[in-house]
FIMIKOL-444357 format. One record per atom (N, C-alpha, C): atom name; residue number from 1; x, y, z; residue in three letters. Coordinates in nm, 2 decimals. Example, Ala and Ser with C-alpha at 12.3 -4.5 7.8 and 13.67 -1.06 7.14 Angstrom:
# FIMIKOL-444357
(site N,1,(1.32,-0.57,0.78),ALA),
(site CA,1,(1.23,-0.45,0.78),ALA),
(site C,1,(1.32,-0.33,0.78),ALA),
(site N,2,(1.28,-0.22,0.71),SER),
(site CA,2,(1.37,-0.11,0.71),SER),
(site C,2,(1.29,0.00,0.79),SER),
# end
This chain:
# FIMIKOL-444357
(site N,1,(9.05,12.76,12.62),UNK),
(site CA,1,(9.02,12.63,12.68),UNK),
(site C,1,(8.87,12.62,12.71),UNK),
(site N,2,(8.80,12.53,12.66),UNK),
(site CA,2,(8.69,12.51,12.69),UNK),
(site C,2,(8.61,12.44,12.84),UNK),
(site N,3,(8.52,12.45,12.88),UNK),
(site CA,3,(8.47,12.41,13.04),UNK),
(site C,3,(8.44,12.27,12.94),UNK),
(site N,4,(8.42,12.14,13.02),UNK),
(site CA,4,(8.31,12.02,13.02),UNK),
(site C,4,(8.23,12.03,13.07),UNK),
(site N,5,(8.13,11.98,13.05),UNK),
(site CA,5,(8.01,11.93,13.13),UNK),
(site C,5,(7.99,11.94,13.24),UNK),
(site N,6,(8.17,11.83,13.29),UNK),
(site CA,6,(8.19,11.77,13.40),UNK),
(site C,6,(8.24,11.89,13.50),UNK),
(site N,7,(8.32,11.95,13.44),UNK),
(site CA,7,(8.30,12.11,13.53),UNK),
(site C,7,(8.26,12.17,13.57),UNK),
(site N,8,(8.19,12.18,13.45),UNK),
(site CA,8,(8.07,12.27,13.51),UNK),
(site C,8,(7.98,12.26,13.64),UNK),
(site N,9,(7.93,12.12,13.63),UNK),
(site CA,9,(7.87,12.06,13.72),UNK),
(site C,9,(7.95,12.06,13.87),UNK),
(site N,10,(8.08,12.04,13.87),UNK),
(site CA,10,(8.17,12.08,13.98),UNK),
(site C,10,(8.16,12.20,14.04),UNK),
(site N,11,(8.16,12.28,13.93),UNK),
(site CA,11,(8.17,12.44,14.01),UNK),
(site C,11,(8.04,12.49,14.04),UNK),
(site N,12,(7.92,12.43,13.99),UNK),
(site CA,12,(7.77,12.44,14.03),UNK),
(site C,12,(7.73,12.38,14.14),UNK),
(site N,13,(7.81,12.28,14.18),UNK),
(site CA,13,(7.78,12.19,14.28),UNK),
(site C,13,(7.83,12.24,14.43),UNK),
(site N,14,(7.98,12.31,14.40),UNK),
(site CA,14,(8.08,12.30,14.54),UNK),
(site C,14,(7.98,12.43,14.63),UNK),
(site N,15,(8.01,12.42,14.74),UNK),
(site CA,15,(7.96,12.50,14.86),UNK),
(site C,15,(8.02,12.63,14.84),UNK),
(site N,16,(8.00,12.78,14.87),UNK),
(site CA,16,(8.05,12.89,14.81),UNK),
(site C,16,(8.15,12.85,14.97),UNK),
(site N,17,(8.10,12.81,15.09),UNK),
(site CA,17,(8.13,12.81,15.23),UNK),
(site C,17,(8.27,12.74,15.21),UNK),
(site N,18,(8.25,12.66,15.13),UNK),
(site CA,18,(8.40,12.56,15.09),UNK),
(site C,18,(8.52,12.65,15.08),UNK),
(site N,19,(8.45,12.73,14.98),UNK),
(site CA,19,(8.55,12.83,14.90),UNK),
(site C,19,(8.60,12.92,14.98),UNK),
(site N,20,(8.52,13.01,15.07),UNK),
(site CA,20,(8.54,13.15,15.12),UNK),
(site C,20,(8.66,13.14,15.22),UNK),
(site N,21,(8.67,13.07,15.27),UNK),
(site CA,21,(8.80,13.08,15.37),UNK),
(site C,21,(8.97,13.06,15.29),UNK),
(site N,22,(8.95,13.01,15.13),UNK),
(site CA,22,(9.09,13.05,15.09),UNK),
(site C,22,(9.05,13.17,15.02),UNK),
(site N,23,(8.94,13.25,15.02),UNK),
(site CA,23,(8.95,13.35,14.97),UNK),
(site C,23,(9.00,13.46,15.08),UNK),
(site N,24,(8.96,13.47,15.18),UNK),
(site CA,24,(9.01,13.48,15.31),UNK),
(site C,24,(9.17,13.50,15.30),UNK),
(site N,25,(9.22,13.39,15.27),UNK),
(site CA,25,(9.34,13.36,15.34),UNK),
(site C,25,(9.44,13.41,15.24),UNK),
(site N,26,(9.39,13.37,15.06),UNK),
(site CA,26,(9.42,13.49,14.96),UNK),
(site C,26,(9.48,13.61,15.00),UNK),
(site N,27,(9.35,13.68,15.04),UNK),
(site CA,27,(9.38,13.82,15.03),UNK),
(site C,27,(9.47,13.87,15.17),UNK),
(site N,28,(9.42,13.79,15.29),UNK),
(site CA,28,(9.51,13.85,15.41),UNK),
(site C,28,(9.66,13.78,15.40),UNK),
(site N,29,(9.68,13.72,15.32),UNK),
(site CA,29,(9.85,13.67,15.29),UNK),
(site C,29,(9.91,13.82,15.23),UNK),
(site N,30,(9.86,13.90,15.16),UNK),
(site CA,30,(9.86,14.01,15.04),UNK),
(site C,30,(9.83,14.11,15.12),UNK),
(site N,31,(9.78,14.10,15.25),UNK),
(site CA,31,(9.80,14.24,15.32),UNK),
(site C,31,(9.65,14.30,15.29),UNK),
(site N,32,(9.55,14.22,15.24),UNK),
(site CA,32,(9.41,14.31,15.23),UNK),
(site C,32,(9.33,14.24,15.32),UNK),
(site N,33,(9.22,14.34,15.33),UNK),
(site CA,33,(9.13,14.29,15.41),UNK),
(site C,33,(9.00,14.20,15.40),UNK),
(site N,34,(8.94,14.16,15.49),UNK),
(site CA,34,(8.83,14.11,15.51),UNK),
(site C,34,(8.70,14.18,15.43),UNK),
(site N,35,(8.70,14.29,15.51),UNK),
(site CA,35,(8.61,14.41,15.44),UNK),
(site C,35,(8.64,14.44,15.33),UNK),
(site N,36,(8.76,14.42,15.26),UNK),
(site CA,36,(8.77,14.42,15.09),UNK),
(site C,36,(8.69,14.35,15.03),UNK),
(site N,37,(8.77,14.27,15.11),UNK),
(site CA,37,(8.68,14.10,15.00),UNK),
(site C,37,(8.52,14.15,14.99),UNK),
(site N,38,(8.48,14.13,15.12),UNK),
(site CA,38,(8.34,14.17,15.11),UNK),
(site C,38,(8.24,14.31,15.00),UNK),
(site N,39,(8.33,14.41,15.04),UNK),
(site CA,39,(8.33,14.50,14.92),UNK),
(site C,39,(8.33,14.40,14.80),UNK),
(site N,40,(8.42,14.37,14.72),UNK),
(site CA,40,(8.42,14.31,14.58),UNK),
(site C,40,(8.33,14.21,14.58),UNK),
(site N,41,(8.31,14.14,14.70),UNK),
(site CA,41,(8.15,14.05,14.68),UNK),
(site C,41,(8.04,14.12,14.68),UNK),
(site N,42,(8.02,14.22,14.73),UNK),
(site CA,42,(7.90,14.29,14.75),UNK),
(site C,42,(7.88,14.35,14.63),UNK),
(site N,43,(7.97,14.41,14.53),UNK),
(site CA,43,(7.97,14.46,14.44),UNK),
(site C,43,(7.92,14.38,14.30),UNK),
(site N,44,(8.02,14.27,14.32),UNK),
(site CA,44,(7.97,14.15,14.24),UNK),
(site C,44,(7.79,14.08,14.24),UNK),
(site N,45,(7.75,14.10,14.34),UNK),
(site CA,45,(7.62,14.00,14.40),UNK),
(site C,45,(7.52,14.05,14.42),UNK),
(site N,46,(7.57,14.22,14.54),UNK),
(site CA,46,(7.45,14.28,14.52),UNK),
(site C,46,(7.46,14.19,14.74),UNK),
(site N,47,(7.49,14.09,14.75),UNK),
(site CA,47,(7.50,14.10,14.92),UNK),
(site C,47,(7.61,14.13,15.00),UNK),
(site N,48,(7.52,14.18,15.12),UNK),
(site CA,48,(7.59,14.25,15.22),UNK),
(site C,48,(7.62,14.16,15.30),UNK),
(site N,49,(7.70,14.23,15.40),UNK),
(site CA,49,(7.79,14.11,15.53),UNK),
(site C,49,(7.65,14.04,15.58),UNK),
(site N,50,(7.58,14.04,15.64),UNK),
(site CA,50,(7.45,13.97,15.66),UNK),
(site C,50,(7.42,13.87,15.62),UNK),
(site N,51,(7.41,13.90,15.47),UNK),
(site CA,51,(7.34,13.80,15.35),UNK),
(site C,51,(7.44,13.67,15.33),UNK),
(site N,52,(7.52,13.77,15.31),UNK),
(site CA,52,(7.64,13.66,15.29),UNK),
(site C,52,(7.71,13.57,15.42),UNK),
(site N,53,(7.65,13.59,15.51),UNK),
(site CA,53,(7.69,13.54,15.65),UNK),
(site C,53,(7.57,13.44,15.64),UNK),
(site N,54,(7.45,13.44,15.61),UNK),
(site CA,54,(7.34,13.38,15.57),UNK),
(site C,54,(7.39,13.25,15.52),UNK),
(site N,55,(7.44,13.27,15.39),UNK),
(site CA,55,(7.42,13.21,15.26),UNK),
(site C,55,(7.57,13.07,15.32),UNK),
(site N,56,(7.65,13.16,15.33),UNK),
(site CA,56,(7.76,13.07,15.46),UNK),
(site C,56,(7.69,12.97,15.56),UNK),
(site N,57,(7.64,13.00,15.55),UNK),
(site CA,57,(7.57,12.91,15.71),UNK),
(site C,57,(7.43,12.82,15.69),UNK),
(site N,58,(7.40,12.86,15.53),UNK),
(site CA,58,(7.30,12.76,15.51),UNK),
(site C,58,(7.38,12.70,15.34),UNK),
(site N,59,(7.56,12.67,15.39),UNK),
(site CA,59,(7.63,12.63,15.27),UNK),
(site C,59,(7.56,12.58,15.15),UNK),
(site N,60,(7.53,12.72,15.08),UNK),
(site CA,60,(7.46,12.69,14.94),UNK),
(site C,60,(7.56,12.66,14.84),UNK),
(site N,61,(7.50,12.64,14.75),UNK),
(site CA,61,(7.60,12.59,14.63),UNK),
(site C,61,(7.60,12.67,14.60),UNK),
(site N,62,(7.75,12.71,14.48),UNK),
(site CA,62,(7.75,12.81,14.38),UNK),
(site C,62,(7.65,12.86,14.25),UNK),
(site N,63,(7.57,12.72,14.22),UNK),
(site CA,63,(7.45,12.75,14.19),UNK),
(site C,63,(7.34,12.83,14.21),UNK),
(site N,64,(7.32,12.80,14.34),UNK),
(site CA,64,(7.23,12.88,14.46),UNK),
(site C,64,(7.29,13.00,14.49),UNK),
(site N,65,(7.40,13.02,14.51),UNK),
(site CA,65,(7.46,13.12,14.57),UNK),
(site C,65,(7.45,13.25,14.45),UNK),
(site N,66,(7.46,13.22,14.32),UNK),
(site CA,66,(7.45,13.30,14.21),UNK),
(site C,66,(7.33,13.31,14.17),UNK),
(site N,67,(7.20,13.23,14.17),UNK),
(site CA,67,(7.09,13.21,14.17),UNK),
(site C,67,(7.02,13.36,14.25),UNK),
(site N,68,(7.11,13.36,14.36),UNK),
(site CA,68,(7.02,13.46,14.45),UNK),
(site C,68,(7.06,13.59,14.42),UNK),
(site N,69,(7.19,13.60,14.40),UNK),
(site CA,69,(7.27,13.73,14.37),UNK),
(site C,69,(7.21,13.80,14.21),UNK),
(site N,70,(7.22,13.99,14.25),UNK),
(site CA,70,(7.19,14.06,14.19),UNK),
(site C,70,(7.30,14.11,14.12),UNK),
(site N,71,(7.32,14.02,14.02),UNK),
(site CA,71,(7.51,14.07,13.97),UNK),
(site C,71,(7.49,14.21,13.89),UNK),
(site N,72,(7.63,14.27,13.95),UNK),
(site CA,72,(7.66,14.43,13.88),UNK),
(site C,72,(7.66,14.37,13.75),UNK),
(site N,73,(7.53,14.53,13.67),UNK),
(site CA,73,(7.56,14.50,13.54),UNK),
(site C,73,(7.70,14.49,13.47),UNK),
(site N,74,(7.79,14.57,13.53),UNK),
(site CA,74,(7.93,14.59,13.47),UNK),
(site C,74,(8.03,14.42,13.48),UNK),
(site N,75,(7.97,14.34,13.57),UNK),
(site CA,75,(8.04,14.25,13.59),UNK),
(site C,75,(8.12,14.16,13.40),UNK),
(site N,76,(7.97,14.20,13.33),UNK),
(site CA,76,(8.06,14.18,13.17),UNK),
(site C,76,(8.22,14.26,13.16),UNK),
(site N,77,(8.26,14.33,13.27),UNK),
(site CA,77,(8.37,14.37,13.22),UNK),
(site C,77,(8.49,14.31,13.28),UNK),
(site N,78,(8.47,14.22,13.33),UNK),
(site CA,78,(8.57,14.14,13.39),UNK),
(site C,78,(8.59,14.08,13.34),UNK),
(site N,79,(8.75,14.06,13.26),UNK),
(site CA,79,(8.79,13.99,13.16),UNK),
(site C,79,(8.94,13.93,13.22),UNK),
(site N,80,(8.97,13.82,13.14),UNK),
(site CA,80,(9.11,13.79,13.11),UNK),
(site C,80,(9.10,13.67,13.13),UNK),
(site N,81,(9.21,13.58,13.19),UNK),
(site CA,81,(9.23,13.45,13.19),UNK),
(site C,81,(9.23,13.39,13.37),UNK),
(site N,82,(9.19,13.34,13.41),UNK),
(site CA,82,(9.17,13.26,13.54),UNK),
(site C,82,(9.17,13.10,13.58),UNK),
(site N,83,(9.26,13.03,13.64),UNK),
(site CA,83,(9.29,12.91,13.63),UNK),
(site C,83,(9.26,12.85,13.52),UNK),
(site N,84,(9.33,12.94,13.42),UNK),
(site CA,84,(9.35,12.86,13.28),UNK),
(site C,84,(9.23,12.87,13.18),UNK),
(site N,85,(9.14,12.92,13.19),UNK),
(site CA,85,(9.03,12.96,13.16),UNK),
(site C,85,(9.01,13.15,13.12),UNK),
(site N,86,(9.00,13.16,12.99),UNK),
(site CA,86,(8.96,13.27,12.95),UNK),
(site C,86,(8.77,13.36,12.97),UNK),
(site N,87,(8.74,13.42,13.04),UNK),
(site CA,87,(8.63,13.45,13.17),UNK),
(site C,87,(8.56,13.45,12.99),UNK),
(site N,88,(8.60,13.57,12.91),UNK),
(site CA,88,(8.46,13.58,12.84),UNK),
(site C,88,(8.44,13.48,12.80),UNK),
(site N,89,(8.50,13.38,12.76),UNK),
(site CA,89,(8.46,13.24,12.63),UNK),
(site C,89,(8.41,13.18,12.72),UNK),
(site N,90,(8.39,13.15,12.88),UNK),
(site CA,90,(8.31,13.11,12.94),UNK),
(site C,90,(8.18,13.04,12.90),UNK),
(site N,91,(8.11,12.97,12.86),UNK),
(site CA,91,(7.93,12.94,12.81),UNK),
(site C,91,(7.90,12.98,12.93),UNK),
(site N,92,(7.88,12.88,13.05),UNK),
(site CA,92,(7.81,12.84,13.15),UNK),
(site C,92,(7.80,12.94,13.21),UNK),
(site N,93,(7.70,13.01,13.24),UNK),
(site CA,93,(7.65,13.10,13.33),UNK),
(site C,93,(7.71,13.11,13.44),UNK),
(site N,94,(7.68,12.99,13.53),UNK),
(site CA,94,(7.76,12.95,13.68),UNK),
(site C,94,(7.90,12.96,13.65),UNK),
(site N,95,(7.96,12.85,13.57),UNK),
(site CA,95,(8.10,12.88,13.56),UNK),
(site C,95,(8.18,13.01,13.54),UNK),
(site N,96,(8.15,13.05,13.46),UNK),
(site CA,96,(8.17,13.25,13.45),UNK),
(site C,96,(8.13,13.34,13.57),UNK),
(site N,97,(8.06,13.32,13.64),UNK),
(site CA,97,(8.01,13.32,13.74),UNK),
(site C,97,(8.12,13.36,13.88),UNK),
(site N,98,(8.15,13.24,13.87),UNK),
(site CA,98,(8.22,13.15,13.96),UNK),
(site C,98,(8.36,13.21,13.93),UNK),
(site N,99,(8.36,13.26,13.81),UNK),
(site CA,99,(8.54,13.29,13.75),UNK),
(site C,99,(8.56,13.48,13.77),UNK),
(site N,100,(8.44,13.51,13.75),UNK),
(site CA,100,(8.44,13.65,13.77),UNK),
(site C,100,(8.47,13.68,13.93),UNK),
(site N,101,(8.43,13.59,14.02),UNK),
(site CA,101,(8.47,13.59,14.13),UNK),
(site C,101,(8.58,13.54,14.19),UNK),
(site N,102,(8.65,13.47,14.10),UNK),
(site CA,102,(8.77,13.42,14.15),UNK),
(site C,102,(8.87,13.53,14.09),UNK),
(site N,103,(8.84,13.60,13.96),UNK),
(site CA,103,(8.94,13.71,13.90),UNK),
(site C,103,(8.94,13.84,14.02),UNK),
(site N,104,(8.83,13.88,14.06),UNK),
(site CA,104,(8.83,14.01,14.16),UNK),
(site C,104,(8.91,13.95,14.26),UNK),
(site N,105,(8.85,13.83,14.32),UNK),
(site CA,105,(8.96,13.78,14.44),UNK),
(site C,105,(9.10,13.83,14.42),UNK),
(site N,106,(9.15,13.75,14.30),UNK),
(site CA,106,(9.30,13.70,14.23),UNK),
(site C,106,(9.35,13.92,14.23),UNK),
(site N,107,(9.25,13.99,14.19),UNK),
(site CA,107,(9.31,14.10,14.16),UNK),
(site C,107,(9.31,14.18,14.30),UNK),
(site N,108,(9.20,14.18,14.36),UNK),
(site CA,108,(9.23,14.23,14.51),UNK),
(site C,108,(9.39,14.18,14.58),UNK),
(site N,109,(9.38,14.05,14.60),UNK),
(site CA,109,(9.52,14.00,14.63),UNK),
(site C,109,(9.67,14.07,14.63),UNK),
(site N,110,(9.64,14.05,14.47),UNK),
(site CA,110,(9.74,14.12,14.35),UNK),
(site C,110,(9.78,14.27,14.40),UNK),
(site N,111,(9.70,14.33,14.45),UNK),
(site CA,111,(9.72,14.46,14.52),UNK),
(site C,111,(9.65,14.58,14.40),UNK),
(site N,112,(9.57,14.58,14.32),UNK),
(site CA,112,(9.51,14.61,14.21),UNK),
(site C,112,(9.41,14.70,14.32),UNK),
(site N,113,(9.41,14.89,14.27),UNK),
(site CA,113,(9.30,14.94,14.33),UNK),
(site C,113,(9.19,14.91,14.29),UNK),
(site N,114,(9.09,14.94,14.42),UNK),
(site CA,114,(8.99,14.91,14.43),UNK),
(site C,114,(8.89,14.91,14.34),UNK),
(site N,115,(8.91,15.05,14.31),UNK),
(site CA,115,(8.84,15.12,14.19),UNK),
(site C,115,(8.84,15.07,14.06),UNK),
(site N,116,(8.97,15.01,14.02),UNK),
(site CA,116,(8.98,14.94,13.92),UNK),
(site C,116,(8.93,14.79,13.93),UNK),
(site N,117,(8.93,14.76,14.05),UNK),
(site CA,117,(8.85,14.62,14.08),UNK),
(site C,117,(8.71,14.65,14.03),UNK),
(site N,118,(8.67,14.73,14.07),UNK),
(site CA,118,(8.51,14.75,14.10),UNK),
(site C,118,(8.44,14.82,13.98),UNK),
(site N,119,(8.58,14.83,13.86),UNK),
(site CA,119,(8.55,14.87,13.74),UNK),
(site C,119,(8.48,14.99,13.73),UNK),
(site N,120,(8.51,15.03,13.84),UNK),
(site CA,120,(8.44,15.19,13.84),UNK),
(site C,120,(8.53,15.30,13.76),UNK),
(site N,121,(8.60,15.29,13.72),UNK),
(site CA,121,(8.73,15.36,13.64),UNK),
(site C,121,(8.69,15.32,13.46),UNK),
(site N,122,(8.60,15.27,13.43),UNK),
(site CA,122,(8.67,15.15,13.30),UNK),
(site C,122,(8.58,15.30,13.20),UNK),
# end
């Protein structure tokens, strides 16, 4: 399935601040933690609880938010399919982006070790 334009521009646009609280709620439904999540974002971005307490509070866009972040080289290894969307056929930078982080979420949740989250095993 291919992204639009018009997507794209949606998931470039929305506030990461928007997002973070059902990512939140994701994972503590599933019995994980806070400090997980933050792990898998830190690993993803390259920021720490700080930064990303920051970036929260001056509700950047996903644009911005990825703009600033130092993504793990490995992050190419995050593959498969996410709200219907296959991560590698991705184009859009942001959008893939934005999907790579919603797959670690979806897999943390899922009860998926850590290790294998963090692709440190691959």
């Amino acid at each position: 399935m291919k992204t639009t334009p018009e997507h794209d521009e949606r998931m470039a646009k929305m506030t990461f601040a928007s997002v973070y609280p059902h990512y939140i709620n994701k994972v503590e439904r599933k019995d994980r933690t806070v400090e997980e999540l933050h792990e898998v974002i830190e690993w993803l971005t390259g920021f720490d609880d700080k930064k990303l307490q920051e970036l929260i509070e001056e509700k950047v866009t996903f644009e911005t938010f990825f703009a600033k972040a130092q993504m793990n080289p490995n992050a190419n290894l995050i593959k498969g399919v996410i709200c219907g969307y296959r991560i590698e056929d991705i184009e859009n930078p942001v959008t893939r982006q934005v999907r790579y982080l919603d797959k670690l979420v979806d897999e943390l949740a899922k009860g998926r070790k850590m290790e294998k989250i963090l692709r440190s095993a691959q």
